[in-house]
C-alpha positions in Angstrom: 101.9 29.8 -73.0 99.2 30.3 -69.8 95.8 29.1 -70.0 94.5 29.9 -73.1 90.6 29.1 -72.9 88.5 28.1 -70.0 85.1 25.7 -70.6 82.3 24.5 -68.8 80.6 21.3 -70.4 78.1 19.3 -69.8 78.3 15.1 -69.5 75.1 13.6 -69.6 75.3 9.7 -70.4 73.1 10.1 -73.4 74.7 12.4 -75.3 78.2 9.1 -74.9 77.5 8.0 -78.3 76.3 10.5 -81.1 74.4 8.4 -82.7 72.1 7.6 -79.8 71.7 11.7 -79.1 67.7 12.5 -78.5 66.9 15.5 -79.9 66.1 17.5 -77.0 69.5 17.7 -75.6 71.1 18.0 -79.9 72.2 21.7 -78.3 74.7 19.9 -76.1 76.2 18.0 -79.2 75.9 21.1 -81.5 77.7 23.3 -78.3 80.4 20.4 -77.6 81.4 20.9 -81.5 81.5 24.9 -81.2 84.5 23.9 -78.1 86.1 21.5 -80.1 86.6 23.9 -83.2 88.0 26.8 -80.3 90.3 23.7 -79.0 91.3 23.0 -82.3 92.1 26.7 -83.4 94.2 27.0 -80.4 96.0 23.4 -80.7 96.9 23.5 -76.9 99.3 21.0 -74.8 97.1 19.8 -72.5 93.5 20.1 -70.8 92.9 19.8 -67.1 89.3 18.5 -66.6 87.4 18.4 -63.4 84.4 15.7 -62.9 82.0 15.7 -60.8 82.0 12.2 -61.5 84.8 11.9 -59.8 83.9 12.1 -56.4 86.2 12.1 -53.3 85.4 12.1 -49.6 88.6 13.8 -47.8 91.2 15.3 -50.8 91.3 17.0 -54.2 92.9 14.0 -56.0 95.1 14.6 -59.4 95.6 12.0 -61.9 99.3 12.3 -62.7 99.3 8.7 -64.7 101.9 9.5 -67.8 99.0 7.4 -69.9 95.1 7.2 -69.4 93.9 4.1 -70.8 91.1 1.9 -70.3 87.6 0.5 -70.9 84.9 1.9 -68.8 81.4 0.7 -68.4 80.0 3.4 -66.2 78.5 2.2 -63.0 75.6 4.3 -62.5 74.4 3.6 -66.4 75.8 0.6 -67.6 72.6 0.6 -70.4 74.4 3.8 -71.7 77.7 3.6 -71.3 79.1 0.7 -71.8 82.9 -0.8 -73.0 83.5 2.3 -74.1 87.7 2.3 -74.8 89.4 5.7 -73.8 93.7 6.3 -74.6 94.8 9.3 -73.9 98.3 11.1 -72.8 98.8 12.2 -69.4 101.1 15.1 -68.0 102.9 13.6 -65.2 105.0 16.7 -64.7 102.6 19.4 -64.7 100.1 17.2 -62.8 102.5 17.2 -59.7 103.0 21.2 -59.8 99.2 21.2 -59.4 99.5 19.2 -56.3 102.6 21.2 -54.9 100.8 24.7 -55.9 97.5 22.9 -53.9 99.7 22.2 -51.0 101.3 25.4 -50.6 97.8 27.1 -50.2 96.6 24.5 -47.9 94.4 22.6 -50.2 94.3 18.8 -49.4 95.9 18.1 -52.9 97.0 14.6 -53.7 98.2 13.2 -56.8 98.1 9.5 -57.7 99.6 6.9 -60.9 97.4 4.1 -60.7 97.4 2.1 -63.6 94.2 -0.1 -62.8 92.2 3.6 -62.5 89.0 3.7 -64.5 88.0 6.9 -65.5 84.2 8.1 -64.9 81.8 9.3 -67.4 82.3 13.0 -66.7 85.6 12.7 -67.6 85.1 11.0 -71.0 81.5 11.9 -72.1 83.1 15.8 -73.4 86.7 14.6 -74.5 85.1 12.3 -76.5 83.4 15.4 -78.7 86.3 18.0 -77.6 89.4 15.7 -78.3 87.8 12.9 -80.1 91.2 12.1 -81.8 93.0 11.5 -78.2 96.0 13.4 -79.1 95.9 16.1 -76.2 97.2 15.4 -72.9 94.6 15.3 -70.5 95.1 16.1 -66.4 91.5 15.0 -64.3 90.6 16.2 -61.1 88.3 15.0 -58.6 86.1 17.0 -56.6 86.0 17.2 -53.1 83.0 16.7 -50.5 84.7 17.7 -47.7 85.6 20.6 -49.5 83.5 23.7 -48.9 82.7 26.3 -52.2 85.3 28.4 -50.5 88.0 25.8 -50.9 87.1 24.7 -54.0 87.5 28.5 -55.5 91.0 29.0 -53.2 91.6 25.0 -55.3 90.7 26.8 -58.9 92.9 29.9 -58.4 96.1 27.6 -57.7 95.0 25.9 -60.6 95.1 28.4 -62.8 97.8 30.1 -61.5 100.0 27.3 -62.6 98.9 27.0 -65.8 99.4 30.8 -66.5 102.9 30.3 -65.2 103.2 27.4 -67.3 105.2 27.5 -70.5 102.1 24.8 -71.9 99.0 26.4 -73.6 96.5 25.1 -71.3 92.5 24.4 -71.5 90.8 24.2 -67.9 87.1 22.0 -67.9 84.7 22.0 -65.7 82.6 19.1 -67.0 79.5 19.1 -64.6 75.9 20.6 -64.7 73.7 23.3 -63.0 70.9 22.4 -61.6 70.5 18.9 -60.6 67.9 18.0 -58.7 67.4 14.5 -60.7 63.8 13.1 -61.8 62.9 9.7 -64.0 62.6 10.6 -67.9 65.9 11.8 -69.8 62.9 14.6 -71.2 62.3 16.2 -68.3 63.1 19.8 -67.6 64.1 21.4 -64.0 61.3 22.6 -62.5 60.2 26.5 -63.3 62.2 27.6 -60.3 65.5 25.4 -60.8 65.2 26.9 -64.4 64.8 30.5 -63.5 67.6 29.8 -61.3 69.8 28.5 -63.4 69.0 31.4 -65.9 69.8 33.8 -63.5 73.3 31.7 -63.1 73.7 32.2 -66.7 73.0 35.8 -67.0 75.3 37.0 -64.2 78.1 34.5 -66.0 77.6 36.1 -69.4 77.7 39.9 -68.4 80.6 39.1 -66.9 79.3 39.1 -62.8 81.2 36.5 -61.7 81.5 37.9 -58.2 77.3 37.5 -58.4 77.4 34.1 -59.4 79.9 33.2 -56.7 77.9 35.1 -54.2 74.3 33.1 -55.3 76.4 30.2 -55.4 75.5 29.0 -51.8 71.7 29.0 -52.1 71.5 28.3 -56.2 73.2 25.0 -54.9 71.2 24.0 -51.9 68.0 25.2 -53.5 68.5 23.5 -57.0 70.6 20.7 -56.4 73.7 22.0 -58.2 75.9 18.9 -59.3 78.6 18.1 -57.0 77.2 20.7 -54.3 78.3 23.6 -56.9 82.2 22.6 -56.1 82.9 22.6 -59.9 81.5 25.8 -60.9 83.3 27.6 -57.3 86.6 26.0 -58.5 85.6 27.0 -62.8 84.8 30.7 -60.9 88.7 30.8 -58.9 90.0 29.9 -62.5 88.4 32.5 -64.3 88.9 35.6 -61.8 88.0 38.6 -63.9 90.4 37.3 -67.2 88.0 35.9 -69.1 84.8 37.1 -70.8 81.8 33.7 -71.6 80.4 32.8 -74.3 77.3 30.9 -74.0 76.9 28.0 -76.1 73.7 26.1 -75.0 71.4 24.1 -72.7 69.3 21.4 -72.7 67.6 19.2 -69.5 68.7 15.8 -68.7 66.4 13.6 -66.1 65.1 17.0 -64.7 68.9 18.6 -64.6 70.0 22.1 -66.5 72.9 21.7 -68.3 74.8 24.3 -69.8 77.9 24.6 -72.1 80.4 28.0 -72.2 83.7 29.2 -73.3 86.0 31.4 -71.5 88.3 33.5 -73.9 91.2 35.7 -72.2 89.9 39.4 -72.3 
């Protein structure tokens, strides 16, 4: 069935519970619902989700657990987040072909069934607006900080050239932000030139420049502070290739970060 929609989404703690939402960042919520009714339409098999709340030092680690479940209280905003239960289905098999496809190219891949796993924030924040009913399987990824951008693009092209080999319609998220250079005050925006920045991100990723974004990559993410060093948006970027046209759905600050939401259809 091949990968059927690519996303980009954004995870800020606030937006955990809808009925704590400010209104500032409402365009997340109201963007978050616009993926779920795409996800919905397409009623796919699984979704493979990378966090940059899921940091790892040395390897790009794969959750292969045949069932995610779990309370989590997230450690950086336990105010926020907090016995929060999560039960979801994993995809054991497909999970390792990720791994194998990884290893072939000479990613670090390494996949892992631990039970006593918590997931982070970035992993549930979006699924719980995107699958809210828990009855998708669900594949997370880590991201890598010994990985460089190039790596973590070489990572998202074996990704998705398992799941268009796959006989499983497949979603791949990137649940991270843009710019990220983080301030006190949920209100605040990125500063003038984080924001012109991340527009500039934006535009080149909705005429359909990906091989611009890639190339600004480097700078936008030293400059602006791009979440997780920019490794999820190189490996979202290795995903897409030139297969799928954006559609941009919104963006709204967090604590001085830019975070946008988008959908990837096949052309």
């Amino acid at each position: 069935m091949s990968l059927s929609l690519g996303v980009l989404a954004a995870h800020v703690p606030s937006i955990c519970h809808e009925t704590d939402v400010p209104d500032f960042q409402q365009p997340l919520v109201k963007a978050l619902y616009q993926v779920k009714a795409e996800i919905d339409q397409l009623q796919p098999d699984v979704i493979v989700l990378m966090s940059c709340h899921f940091p790892a030092t040395f390897h790009h680690y794969v959750n292969s657990a045949p069932v995610h479940k779990g309370l989590l209280t997230a450690v950086e905003c336990p105010d926020l987040i907090a016995d929060v239960a999560y039960n979801y289905p994993g995809d054991a098999e497909l999970a390792n072909q990720l791994v194998q496809a990884g290893k072939n190219a000479g990613v670090p891949a390494i996949a892992f069934n631990e039970p006593t796993y918590m997931w982070d924030y970035g992993t549930l924040v979006p699924l719980r607006y995107l699958v809210p009913q828990a009855n998708i399987q669900i594949i997370d990824l880590s991201v890598c900080w010994a990985s460089s951008l190039e790596e973590s693009y070489l990572w998202g092209q074996q990704i998705a050239k398992v799941l268009q080999e796959s006989d499983k319609r497949a979603v791949f998220v990137s649940s991270g932000a843009l710019s990220h250079n983080l301030v006190r005050g949920r209100h605040n925006m990125p500063t003038l030139s984080e924001q012109a920045m991340d527009n500039q991100f934006i535009d080149y990723i909705v005429s359909g420049e990906y091989g611009l974004a890639r190339q600004m990559l480097t700078q936008y993410a030293r400059i602006a502070g791009v979440e997780s060093g920019g490794r999820h948006l190189a490996s979202l970027l290795g995903v897409l290739g030139d297969q799928f046209k954006a559609t941009y759905l919104g963006y709204a600050q967090s604590s001085g970060s830019g975070n946008a939401v988008f959908t990837f259809r096949p052309k």
